[in-house]
C-alpha positions as CSV (number, residue, x, y, z in Angstrom):
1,X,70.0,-65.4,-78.7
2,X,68.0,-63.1,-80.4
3,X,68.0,-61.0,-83.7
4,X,66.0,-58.1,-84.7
5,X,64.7,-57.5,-88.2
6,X,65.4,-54.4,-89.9
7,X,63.3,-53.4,-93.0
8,X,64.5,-50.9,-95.9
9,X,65.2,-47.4,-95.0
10,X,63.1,-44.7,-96.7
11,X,66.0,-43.1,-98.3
12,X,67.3,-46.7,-100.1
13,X,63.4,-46.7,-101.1
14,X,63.8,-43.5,-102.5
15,X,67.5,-44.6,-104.2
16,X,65.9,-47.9,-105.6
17,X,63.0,-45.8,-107.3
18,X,65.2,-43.2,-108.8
19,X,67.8,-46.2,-110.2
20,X,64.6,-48.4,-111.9
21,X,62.8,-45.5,-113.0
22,X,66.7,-44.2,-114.8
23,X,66.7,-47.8,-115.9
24,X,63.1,-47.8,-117.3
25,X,63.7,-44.8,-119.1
26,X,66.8,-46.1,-121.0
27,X,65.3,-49.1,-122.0
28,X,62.1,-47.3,-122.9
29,X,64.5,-45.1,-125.2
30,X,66.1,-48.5,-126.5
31,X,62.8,-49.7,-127.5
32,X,61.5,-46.5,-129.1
33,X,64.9,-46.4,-131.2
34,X,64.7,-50.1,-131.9
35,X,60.9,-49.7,-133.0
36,X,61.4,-46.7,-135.4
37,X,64.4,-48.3,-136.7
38,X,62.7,-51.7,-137.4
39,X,59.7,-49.3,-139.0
40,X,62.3,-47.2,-141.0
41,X,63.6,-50.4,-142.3
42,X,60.0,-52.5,-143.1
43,X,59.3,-49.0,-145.2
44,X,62.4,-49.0,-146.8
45,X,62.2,-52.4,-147.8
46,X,59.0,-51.8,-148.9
47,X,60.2,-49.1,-151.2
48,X,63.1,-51.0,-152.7
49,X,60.9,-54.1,-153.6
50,X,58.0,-51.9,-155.7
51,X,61.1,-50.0,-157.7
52,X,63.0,-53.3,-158.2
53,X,59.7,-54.6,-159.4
54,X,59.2,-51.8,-161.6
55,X,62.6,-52.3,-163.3
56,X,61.5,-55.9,-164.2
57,X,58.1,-55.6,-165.2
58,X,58.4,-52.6,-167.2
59,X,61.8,-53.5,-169.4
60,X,59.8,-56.7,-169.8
61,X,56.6,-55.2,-171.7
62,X,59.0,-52.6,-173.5
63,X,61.1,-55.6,-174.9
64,X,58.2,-57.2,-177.3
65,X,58.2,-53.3,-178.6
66,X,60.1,-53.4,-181.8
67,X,60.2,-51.7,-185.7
68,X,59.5,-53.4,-189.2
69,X,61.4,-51.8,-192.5
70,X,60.5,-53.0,-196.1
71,X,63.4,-52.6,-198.0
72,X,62.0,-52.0,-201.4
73,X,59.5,-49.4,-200.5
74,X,61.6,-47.8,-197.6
75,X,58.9,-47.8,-195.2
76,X,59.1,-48.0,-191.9
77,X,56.6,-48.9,-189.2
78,X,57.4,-48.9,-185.4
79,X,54.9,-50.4,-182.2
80,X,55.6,-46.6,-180.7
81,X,52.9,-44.8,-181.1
82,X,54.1,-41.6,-179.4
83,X,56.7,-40.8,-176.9
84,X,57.3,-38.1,-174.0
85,X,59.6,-37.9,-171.7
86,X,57.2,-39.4,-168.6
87,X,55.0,-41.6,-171.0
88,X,54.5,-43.8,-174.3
89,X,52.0,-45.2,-175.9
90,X,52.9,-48.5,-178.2
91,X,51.6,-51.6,-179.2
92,X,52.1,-53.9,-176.6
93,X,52.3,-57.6,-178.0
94,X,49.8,-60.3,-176.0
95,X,49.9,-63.4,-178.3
96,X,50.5,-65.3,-181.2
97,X,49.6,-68.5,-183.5
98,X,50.2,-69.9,-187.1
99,X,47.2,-70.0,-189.9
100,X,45.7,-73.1,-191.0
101,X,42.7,-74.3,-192.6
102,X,42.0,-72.7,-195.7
103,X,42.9,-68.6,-195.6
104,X,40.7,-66.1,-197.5
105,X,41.3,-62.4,-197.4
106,X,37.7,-62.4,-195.3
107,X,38.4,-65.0,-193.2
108,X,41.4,-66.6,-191.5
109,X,41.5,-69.7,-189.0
110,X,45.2,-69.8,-186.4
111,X,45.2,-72.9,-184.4
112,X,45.2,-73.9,-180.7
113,X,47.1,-73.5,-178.6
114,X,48.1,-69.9,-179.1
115,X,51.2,-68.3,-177.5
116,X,51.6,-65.8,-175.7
117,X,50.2,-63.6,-172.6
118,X,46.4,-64.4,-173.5
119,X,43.9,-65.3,-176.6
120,X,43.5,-62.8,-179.0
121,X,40.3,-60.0,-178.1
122,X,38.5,-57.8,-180.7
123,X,39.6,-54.6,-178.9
124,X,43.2,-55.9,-180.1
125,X,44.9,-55.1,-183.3
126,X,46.0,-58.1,-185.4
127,X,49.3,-58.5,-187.5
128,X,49.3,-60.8,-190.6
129,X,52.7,-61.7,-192.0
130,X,53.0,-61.2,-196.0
131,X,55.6,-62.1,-198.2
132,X,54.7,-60.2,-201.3
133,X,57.3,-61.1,-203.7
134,X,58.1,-64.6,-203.1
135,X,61.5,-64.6,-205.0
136,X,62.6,-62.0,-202.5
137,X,62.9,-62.0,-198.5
138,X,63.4,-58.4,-197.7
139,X,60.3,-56.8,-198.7
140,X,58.4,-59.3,-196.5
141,X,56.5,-57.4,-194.0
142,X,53.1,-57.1,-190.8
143,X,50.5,-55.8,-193.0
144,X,47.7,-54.8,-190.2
145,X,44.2,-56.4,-190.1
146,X,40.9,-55.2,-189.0
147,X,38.6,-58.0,-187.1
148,X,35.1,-57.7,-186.7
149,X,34.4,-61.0,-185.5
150,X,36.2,-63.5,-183.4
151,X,35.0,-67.7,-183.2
152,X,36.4,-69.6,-180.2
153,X,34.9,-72.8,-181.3
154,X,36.2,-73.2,-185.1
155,X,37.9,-76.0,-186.4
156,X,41.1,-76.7,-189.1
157,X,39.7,-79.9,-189.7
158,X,39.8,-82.3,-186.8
159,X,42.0,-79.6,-184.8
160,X,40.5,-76.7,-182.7
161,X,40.9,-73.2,-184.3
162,X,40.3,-69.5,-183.8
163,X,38.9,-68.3,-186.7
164,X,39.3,-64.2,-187.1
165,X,36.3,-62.5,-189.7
166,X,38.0,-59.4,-191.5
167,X,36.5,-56.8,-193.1
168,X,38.9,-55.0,-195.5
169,X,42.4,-55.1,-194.2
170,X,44.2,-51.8,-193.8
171,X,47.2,-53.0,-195.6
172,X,50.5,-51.3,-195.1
173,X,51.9,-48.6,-197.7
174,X,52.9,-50.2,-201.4
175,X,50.9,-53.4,-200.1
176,X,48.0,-54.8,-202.6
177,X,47.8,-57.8,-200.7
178,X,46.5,-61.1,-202.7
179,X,46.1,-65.1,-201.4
180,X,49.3,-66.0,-202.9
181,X,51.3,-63.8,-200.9
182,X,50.4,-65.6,-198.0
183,X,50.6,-68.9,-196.5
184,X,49.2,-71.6,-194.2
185,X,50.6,-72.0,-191.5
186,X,52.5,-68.1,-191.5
187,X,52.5,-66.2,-188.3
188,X,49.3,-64.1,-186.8
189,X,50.3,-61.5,-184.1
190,X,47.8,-59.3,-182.2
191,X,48.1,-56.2,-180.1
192,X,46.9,-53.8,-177.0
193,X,47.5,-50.1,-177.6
194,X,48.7,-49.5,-174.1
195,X,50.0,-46.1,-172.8
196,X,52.3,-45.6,-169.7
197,X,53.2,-43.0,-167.9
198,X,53.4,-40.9,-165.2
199,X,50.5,-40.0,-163.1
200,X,49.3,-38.3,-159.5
201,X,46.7,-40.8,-157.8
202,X,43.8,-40.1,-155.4
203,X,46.4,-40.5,-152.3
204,X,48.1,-37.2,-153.8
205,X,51.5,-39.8,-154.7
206,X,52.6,-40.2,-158.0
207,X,52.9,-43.5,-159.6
208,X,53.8,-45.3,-162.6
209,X,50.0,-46.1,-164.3
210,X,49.3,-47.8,-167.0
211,X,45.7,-47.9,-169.2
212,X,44.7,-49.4,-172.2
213,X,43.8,-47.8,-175.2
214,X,42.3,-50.3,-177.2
215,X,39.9,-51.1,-174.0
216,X,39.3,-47.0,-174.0
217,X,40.4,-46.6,-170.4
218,X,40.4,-43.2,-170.0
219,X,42.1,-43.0,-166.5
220,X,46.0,-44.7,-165.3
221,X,46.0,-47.3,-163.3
222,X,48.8,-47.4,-160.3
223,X,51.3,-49.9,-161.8
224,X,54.5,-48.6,-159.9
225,X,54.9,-46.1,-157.0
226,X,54.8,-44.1,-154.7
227,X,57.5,-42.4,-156.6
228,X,59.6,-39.4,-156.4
229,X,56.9,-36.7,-157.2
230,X,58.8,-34.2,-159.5
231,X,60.9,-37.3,-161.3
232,X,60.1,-40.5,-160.5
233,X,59.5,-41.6,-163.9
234,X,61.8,-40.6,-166.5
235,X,62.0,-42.2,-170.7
236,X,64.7,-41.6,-172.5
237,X,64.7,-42.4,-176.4
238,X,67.9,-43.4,-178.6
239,X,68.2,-43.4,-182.4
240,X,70.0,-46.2,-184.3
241,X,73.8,-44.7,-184.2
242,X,73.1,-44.1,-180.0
243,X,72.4,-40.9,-180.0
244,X,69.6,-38.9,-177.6
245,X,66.4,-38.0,-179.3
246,X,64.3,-35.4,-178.4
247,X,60.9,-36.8,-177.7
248,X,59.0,-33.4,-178.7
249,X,60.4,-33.7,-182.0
250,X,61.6,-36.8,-182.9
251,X,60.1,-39.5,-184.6
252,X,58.5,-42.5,-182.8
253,X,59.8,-44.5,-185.6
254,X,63.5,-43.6,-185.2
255,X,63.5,-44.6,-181.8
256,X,65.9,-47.9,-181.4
257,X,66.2,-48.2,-177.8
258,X,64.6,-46.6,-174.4
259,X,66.0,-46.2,-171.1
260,X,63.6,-46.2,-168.4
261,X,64.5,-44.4,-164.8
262,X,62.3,-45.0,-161.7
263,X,62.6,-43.1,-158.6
264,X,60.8,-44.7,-155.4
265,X,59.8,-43.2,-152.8
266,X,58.8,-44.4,-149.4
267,X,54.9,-43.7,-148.4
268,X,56.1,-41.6,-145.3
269,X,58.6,-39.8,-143.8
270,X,61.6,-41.7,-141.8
271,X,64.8,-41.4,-139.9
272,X,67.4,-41.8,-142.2
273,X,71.0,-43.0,-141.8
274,X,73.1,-40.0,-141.1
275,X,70.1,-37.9,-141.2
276,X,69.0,-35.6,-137.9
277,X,65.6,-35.3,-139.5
278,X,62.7,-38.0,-140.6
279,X,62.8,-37.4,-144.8
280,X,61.3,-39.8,-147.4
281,X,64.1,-42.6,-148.6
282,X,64.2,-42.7,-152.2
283,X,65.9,-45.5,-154.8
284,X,66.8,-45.7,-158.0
285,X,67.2,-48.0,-161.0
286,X,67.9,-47.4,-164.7
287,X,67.0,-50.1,-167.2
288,X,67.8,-49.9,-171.0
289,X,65.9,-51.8,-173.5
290,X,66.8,-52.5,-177.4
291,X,63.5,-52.6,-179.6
292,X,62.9,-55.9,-180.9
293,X,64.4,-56.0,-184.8
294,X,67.4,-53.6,-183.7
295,X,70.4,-53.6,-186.0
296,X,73.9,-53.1,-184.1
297,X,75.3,-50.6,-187.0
């Protein structure tokens, strides 16, 4: 017996084309959805990780911000330098030690290892603790220093010091500071006049910069961003009793607290959730911060 082969028809050809090339096309669609999605989402995340860092890193360098008030002379003297409501400029606290040696009001020796973010710089400001009357705590204040010269390689007698040349120190007001209202062994704090704020970078996005005063940068460096170009970074100042100050007029010394607000953005346009056209995603977070020496009444 015999059989005869019979091949494929033209028309199931032409059926079998038309059902793979539907099926191509879905998948095709699958995969172009699945992509954009997957790229919506790497962008997001992006995003949410540079704001979430934000809200850690600049809470963080606001909290060593803080106020000292001498009771007897009613003076007050605050690390804010100036506020707006998308910037700030304030002391920003790298390091400390403890005198030793032998202190003179034109030379003072704090021993290794100092604490802190870094070693002290002479572009830095320097903080001396006095204790003027010494029968008395609360007129015990930072009287500021000026440095000229800076010694890695000193000694407080078999132990490795910094030792810090002054010329004549720019004491704070009702201060006439003398040897015996310090001590060895009392605290030595120094600074970096930082300023923060808001600023539009080369890429056209705005960002959260930051530049250093005391190193006379003239120009923000990106800290935070992209964010949200009309409001992405927003300071809010409160007084002691809680209540909103108005950073044109207020005083940088009554501020107690800040609130910072950052608004990310994402570095391009995406589809969003809900959403029939491709938009920016944006996220916030709001962070509060108490200055350091902050009474609760």
């Amino acid at each position: 017996m015999t059989h005869s082969r019979r091949g494929f028809t033209l028309v199931e050809l032409l059926v079998t084309v038309v059902i793979l090339s539907l099926v191509a096309a879905s998948v095709g669609q699958v995969l172009v959805r699945s992509f954009r999605t997957s790229e919506a989402q790497l962008v997001q995340a992006d995003m949410q990780s540079n704001v979430r860092t934000g809200g850690l890193i600049v809470p963080l360098e606001f909290r060593e911000i803080g106020y000292d008030s001498n009771i007897v002379t009613n003076t007050v003297t605050s690390d804010i330098e100036s506020i707006a409501q998308t910037a700030m400029q304030f002391r920003a606290m790298r390091g400390w030690a403890s005198t030793c040696g032998t202190l003179s009001l034109g030379e003072i020796r704090i021993r290794k290892p100092v604490y802190g973010l870094r070693r002290p710089q002479l572009t830095d400001g320097f903080l001396w603790y006095v204790e003027n009357d010494g029968n008395t705590g609360i007129d015990d204040q930072w009287v500021p220093l000026v440095v000229t010269a800076i010694d890695e390689n000193s000694l407080c007698g078999a132990d490795s010091a910094i030792a810090l040349t002054m010329s004549t120190p720019v004491y704070a007001p009702g201060v006439n500071l003398a040897l015996s209202q310090v001590f060895v062994g009392g605290p030595v704090r120094w600074f970096e006049r930082m300023n923060f704020g808001s600023f539009v970078d080369a890429d056209g996005s705005t960002y959260l910069g930051a530049r250093s005063v005391s190193a006379g940068e003239g120009e923000y460096r990106a800290v935070i961003g992209p964010l949200a170009a009309a409001n992405g970074l927003r300071l809010r100042y409160y007084a002691r009793n809680g209540s909103l100050l108005d950073p044109a007029t207020a005083n940088p010394a009554s501020v107690r607290s800040v609130e910072v607000r950052l608004i990310g953005a994402t570095t391009q346009n995406i589809a969003l959730s809900g959403s029939a056209t491709r938009q920016a995603g944006a996220m916030t977070t709001t962070t509060r911060v108490s200055l350091r020496n902050t009474l609760s009444h």
